[in-house]
C-alpha positions as CSV (number, residue, x, y, z in Angstrom):
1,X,-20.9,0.3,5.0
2,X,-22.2,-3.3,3.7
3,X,-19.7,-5.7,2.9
4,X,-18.8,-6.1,-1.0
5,X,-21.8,-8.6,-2.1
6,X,-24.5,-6.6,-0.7
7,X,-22.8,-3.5,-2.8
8,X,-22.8,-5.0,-5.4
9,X,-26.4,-6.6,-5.1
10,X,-27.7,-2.8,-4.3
11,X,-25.9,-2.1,-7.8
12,X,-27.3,-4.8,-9.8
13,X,-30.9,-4.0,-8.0
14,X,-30.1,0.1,-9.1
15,X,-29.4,-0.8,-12.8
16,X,-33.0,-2.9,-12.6
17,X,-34.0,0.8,-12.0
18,X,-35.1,0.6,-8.1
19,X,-34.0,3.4,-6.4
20,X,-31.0,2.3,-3.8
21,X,-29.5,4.0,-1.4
22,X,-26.0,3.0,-0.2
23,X,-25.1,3.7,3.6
24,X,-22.1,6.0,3.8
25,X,-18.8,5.2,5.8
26,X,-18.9,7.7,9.0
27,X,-15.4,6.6,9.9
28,X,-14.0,8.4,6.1
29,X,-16.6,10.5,5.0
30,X,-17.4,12.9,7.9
31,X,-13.7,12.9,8.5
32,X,-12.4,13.0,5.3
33,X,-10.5,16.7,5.4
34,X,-9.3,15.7,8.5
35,X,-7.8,12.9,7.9
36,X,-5.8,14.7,4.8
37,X,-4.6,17.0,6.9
38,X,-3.3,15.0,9.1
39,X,-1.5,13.1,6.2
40,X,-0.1,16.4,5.1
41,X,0.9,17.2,8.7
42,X,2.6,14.0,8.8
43,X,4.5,14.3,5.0
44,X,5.4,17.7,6.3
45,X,7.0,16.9,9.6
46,X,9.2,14.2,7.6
47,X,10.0,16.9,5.4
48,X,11.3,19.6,7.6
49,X,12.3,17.4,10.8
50,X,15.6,17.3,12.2
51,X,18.0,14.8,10.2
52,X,15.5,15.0,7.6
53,X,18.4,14.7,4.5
54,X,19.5,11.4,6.4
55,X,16.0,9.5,6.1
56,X,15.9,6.9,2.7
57,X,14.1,8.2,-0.2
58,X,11.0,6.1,-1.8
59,X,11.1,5.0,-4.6
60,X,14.7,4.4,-4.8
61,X,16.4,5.4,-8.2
62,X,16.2,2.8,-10.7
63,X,19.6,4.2,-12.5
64,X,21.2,1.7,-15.4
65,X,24.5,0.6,-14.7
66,X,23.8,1.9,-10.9
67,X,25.8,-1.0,-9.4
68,X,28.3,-1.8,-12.2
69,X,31.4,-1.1,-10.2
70,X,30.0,-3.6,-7.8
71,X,31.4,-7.0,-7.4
72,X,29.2,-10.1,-7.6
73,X,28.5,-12.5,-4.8
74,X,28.0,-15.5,-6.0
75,X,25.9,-17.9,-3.4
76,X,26.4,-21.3,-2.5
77,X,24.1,-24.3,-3.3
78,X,21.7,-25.5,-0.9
79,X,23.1,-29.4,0.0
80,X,20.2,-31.8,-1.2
81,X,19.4,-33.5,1.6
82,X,16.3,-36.3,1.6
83,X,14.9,-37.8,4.5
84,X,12.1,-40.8,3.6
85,X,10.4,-41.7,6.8
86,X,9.4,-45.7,6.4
């Protein structure tokens, strides 16, 4: 696969009305259903594996008033310190 500028120089040269032809990427298109299947192996084995319930969920729940019984930290300030090097 050519790198972005010569994509999109084939595509400017297409719309001109040249015939192009853009190399394909070996690496993902031959493999393509493999490599979905693999993914789906993978989202599967999550899924069903042993302490499964235990793992975090993604995207976490973005409840209002999730942490409302939670107290607030409040942080300190940084101390200002300057250092001029004569």
């Amino acid at each position: 696969m050519p790198h972005n500028k010569a994509i999109k120089k084939l595509e400017r040269l297409e719309k001109k009305g040249l015939d192009v032809e853009i190399p394909s990427t070996p690496w993902f298109t031959d493999n393509r259903e493999a490599i979905q299947a693999e993914r789906a192996e993978k989202q599967r084995r999550l899924a069903e594996g042993a302490n499964a319930e235990l793992l975090p969920k993604y995207p976490a729940p973005r409840v209002r008033g999730m942490s409302a019984n939670k107290p607030k930290v409040g942080r300190k300030d940084l101390p200002t310190t300057f250092k001029f090097d004569l």
